[in-house]
C-alpha positions as CSV (number, residue, x, y, z in Angstrom):
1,X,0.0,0.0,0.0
2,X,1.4,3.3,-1.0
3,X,1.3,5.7,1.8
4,X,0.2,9.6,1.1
5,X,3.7,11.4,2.5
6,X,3.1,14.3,4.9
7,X,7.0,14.1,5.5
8,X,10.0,16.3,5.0
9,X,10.8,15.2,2.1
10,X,10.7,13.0,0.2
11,X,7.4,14.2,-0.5
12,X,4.1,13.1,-3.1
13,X,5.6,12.9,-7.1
14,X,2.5,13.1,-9.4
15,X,2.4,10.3,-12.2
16,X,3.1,12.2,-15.2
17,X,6.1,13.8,-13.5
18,X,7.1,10.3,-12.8
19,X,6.3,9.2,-16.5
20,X,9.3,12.0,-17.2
21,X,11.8,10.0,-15.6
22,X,11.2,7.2,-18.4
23,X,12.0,9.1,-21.1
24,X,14.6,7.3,-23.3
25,X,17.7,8.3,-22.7
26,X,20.1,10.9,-24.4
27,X,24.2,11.2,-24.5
28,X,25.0,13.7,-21.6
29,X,27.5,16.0,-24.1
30,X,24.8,15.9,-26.7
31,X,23.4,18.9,-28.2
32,X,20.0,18.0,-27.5
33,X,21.1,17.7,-23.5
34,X,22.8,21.1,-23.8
35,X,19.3,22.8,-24.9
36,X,17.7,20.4,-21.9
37,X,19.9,22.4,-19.3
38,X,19.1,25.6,-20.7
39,X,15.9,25.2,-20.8
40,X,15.9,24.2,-17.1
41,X,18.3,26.9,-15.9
42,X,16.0,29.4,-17.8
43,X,13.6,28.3,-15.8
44,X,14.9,27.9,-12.5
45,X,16.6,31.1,-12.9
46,X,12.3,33.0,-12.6
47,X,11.4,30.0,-9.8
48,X,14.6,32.0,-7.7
49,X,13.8,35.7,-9.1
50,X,17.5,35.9,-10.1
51,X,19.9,36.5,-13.1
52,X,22.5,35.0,-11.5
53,X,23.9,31.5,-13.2
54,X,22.2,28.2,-12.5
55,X,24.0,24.8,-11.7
56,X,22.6,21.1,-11.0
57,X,24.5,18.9,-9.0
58,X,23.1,14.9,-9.2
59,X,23.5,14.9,-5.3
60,X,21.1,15.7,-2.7
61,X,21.3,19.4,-1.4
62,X,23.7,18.6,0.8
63,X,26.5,17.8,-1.7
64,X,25.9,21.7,-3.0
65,X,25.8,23.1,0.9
66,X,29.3,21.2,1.0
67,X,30.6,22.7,-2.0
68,X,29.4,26.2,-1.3
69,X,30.8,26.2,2.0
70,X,33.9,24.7,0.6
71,X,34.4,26.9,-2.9
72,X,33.2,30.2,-1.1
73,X,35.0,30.4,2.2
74,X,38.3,32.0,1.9
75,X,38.6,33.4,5.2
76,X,36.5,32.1,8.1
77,X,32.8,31.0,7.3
78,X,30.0,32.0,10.3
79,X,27.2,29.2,9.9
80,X,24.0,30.3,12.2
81,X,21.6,27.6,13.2
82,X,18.8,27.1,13.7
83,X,18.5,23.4,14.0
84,X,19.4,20.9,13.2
85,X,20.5,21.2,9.5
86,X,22.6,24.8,10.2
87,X,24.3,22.5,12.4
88,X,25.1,19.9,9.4
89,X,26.5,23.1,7.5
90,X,29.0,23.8,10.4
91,X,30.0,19.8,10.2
92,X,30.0,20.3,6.5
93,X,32.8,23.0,6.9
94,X,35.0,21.4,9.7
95,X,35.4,18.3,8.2
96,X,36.5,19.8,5.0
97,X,39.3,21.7,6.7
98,X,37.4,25.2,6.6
99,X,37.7,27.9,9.6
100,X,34.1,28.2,10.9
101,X,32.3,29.1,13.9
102,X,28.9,28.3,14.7
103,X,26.4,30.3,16.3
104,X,23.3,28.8,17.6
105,X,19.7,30.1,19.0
106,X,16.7,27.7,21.2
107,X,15.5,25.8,19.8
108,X,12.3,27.6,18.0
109,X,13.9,30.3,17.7
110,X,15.1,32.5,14.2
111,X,18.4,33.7,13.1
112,X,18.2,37.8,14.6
113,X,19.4,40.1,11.8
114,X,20.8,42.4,14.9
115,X,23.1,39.0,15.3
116,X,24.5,38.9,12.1
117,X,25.1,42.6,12.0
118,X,27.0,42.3,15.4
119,X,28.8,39.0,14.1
120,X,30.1,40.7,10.7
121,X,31.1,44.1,12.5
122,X,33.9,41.6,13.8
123,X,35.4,41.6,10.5
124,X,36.7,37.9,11.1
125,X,34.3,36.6,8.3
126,X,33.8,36.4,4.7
127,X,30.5,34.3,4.2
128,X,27.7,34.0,5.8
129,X,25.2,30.2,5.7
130,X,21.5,30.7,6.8
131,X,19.0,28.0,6.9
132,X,15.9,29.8,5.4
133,X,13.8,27.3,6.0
134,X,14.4,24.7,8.9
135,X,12.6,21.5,8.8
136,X,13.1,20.0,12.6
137,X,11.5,23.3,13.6
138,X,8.8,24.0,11.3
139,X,10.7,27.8,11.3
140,X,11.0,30.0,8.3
141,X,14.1,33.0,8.9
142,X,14.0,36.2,7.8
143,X,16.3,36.1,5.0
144,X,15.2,39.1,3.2
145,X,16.4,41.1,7.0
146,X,19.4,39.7,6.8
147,X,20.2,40.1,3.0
148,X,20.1,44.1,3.9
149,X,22.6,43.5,7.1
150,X,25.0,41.2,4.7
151,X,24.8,44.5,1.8
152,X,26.7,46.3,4.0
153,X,29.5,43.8,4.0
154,X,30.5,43.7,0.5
155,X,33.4,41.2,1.3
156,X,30.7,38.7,2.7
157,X,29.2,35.9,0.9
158,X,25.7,34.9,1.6
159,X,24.6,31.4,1.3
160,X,21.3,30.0,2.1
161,X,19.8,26.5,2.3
162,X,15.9,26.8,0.7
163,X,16.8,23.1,0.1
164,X,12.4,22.9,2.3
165,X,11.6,26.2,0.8
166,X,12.5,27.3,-2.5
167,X,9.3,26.6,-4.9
168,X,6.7,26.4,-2.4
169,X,8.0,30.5,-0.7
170,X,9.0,32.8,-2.5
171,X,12.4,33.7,-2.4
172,X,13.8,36.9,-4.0
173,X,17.0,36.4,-4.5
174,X,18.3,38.9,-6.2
175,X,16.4,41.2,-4.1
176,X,17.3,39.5,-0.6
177,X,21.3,39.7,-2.4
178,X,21.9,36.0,-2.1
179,X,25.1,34.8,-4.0
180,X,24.3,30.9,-3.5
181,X,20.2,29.8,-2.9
182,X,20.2,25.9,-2.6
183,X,17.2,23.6,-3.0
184,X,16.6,19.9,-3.9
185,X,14.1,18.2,-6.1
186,X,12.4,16.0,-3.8
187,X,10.7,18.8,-1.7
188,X,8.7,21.8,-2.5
189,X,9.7,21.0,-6.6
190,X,7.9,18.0,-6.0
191,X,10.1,15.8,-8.0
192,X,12.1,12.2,-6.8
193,X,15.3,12.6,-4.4
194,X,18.6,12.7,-6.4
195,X,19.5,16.2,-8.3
196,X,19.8,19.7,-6.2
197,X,20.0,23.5,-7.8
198,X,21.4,26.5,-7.0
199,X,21.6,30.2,-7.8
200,X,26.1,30.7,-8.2
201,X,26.2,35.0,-8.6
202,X,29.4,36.5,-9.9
203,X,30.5,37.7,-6.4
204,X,30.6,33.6,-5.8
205,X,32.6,33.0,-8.8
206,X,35.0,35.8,-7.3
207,X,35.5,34.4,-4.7
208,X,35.8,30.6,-5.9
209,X,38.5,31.8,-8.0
210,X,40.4,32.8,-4.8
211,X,39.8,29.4,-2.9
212,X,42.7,27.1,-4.3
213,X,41.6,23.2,-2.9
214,X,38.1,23.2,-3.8
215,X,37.5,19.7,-4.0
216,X,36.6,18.2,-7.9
217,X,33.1,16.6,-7.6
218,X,31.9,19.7,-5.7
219,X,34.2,22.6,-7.0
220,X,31.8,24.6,-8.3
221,X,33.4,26.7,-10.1
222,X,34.2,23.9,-12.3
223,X,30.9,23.1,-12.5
224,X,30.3,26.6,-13.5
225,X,33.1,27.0,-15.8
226,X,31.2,24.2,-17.8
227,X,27.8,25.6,-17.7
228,X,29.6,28.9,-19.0
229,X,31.0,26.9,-21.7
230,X,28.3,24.6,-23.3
231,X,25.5,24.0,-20.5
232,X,27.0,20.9,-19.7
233,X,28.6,19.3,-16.6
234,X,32.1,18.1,-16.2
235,X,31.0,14.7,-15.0
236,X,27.5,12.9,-15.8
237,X,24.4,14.3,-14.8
238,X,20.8,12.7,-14.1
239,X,19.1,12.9,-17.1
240,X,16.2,11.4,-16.2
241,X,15.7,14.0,-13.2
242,X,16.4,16.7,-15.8
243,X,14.0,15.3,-17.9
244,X,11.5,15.1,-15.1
245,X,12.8,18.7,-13.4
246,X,12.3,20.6,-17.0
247,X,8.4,19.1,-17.6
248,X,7.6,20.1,-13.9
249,X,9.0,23.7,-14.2
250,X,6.7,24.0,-17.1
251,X,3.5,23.2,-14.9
252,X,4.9,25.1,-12.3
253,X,5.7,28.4,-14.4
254,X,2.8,27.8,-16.9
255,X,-0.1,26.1,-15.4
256,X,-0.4,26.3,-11.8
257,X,2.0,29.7,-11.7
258,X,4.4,30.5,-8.9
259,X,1.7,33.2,-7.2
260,X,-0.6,30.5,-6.8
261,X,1.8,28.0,-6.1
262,X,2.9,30.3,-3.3
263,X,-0.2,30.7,-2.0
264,X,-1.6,27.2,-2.2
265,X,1.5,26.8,0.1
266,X,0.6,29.3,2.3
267,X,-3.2,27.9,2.3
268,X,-2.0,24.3,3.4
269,X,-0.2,25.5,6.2
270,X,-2.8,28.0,7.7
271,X,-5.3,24.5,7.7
272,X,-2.6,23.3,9.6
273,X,-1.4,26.2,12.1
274,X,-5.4,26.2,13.0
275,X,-5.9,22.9,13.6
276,X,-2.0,22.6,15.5
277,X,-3.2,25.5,17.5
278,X,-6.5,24.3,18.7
279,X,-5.8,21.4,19.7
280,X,-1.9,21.2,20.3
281,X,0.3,24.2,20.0
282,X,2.7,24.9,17.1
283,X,6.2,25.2,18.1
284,X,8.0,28.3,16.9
285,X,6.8,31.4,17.3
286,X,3.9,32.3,15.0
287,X,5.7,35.1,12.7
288,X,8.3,32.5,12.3
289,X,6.1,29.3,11.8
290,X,7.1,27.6,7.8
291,X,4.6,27.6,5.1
292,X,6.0,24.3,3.9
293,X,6.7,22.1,7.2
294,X,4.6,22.4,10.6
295,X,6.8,21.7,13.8
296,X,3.7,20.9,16.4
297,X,4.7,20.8,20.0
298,X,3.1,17.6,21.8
299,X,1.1,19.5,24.6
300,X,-1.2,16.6,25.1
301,X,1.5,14.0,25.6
302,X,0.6,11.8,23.4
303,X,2.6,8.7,22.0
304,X,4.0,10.3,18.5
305,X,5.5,7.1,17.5
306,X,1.7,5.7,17.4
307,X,0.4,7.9,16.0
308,X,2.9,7.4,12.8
309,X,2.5,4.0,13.0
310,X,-1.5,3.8,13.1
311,X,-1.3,6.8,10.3
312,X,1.0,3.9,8.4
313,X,-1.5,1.1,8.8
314,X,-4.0,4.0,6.9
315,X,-1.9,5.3,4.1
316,X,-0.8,8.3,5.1
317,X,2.6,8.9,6.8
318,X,4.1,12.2,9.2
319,X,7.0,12.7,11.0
320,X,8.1,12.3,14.5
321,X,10.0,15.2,16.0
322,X,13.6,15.8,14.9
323,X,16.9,14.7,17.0
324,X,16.1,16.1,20.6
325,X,13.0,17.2,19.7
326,X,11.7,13.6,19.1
327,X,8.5,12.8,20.9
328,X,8.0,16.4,22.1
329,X,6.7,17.1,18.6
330,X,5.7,15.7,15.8
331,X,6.1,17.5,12.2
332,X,3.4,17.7,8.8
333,X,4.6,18.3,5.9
334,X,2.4,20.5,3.2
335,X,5.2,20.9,0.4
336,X,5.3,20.2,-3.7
337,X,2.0,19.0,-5.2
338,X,-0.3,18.4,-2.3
339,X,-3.4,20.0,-1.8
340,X,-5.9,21.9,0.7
341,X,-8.0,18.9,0.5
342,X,-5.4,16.5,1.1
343,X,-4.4,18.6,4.0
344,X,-8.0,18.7,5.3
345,X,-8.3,14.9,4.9
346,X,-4.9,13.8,6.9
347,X,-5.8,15.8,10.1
348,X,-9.3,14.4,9.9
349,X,-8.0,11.1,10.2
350,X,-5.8,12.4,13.1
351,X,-8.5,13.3,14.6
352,X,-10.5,9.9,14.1
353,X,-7.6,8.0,15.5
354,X,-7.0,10.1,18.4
355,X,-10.3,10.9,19.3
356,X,-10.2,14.8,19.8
């Protein structure tokens, strides 16, 4: 039985985005799969609101967090978390030999613009990672704030992870003055696990040029110089996901359109918020609270892992809280291609099974 996923990510993939996936298959330096990448960066490049270049990495976001932090730290990097996944970018940037420091908040809590400010006023740092959109918390950050504190640090870098965001919010990033927006497919693009995206401005390719061990898989100015060339990658992409990733930026950008993509978004998770806060409590504070991922704090003590598992045994599958937050709360997911009414129909069967 197939359950209906309410999760993080991986989340629903319709059928005929699916049936993209099987299309037969084309040589990878072809000229046919240089006008597929085009045509997909073209695209991307209005789902972002940026001019700035587009690469694909077949890897899951991490891989381009990695290679961001990596290619675009010359200096000292300063990685603010909110959870758990700003943590993973601090990890991402010690193992690889990179001077970083890491600045935490509660748990529930956003990244302060005031913080950043007082952080860069240091002058010990040359980029800046944000999580935008933090999945163990259900929190969204206020990126576009902090893209005005990082403009007055032209020597700064600004890298964010939209890897639960980008898609379902809308995220200006030319506006906000992002250098490096990274998302993956199998979230709010509502495609399979196994290609990620991001925005790579000129200030990036800068300052990539003045990083000398950049890795090879994950140097991305490599990966750039390429796309530059022929819209191709040094080593072999996914073209299925690119055939699959191209089809569903058409529906996106052409049938459904991003304002009302946006706002279904923003539709699913008030349903949610309503329901969290009537009968439970959502966990971060309401200003902050993700239009893509609910984080609902477990004020009636009941057993999460159940609750998943009796969800399971119905079709339809959540998540439990995240790391140390496992148990206290329990997440829903509203991302990619689900609906209102699919929405509307999960938390009825919530209630049904636990009786409130």
């Amino acid at each position: 039985m197939h359950r209906k996923l309410f999760i993080p990510g991986p989340t629903e993939v319709r059928a005929d985005v699916l049936e993209k996936m099987a299309t037969p298959m084309i040589g990878h330096r072809t000229a046919e799969a240089t006008e597929l990448q085009k045509s997909i960066s073209e695209k991307l490049q209005k789902v972002f609101f940026t001019e700035s270049d587009i690469l694909v990495s077949t890897s899951s976001g991490t891989g381009l967090m990695e290679g961001a932090i990596r290619c675009g730290t010359a200096k000292r990097a300063a990685v603010f978390s909110v959870g758990s996944f700003g943590e993973r970018w601090h990890k991402m940037a010690v193992n690889n030999g990179v001077e970083a420091d890491l600045f935490e908040v509660e748990d529930g809590k956003h990244t302060d613009p005031d913080e950043v400010d007082k952080v860069l006023k240091t002058g010990k740092y040359d980029l800046v990672t944000i999580t935008h959109n933090e999945t163990s918390a259900g929190l969204t950050n206020p990126c576009a704030e902090i893209g005005e504190v990082i403009k007055k640090y032209p020597d700064v870098l600004y890298c964010v992870d939209a890897v639960s965001s980008a898609g379902g919010m809308k995220i200006e990033v030319d506006k906000w003055g992002i250098d490096v927006c990274i998302t993956s497919t199998q979230k709010c693009l509502g495609l399979p696990p196994g290609m990620s995206v991001t925005t790579f401005s000129p200030k990036a390719v800068e300052r990539a040029q003045n990083v000398n061990i950049r890795g090879y898989y994950l140097d991305l100015l490599m990966v750039h110089e390429n796309v530059k060339k022929n819209f191709q990658y040094p080593s072999t992409p996914s073209i299925a996901h690119m055939f699959a990733l191209d089809y569903q930026l058409d529906q996106i950008l052409n049938v459904e359109g991003l304002e009302n993509r946006f706002a279904r978004h923003t539709a699913m998770a008030e349903l949610v918020r309503n329901w969290a806060n009537e009968k439970f409590e959502i966990f971060p504070a309401a200003e902050f609270a993700s239009d893509t991922v609910s984080c609902i704090t477990n004020t009636r003590g009941i057993d999460v892992k159940e609750l998943c598992s009796k969800l399971n045994d119905v079709g339809y599958e959540i998540s439990n809280g995240y790391g140390k937050l496992v148990e206290k709360t329990f997440r829903i997911a509203h991302m990619g291609d689900l609906t209102t009414g699919d929405v509307t129909e999960l938390l009825g069967v919530i209630d049904g099974i636990l009786g409130i």
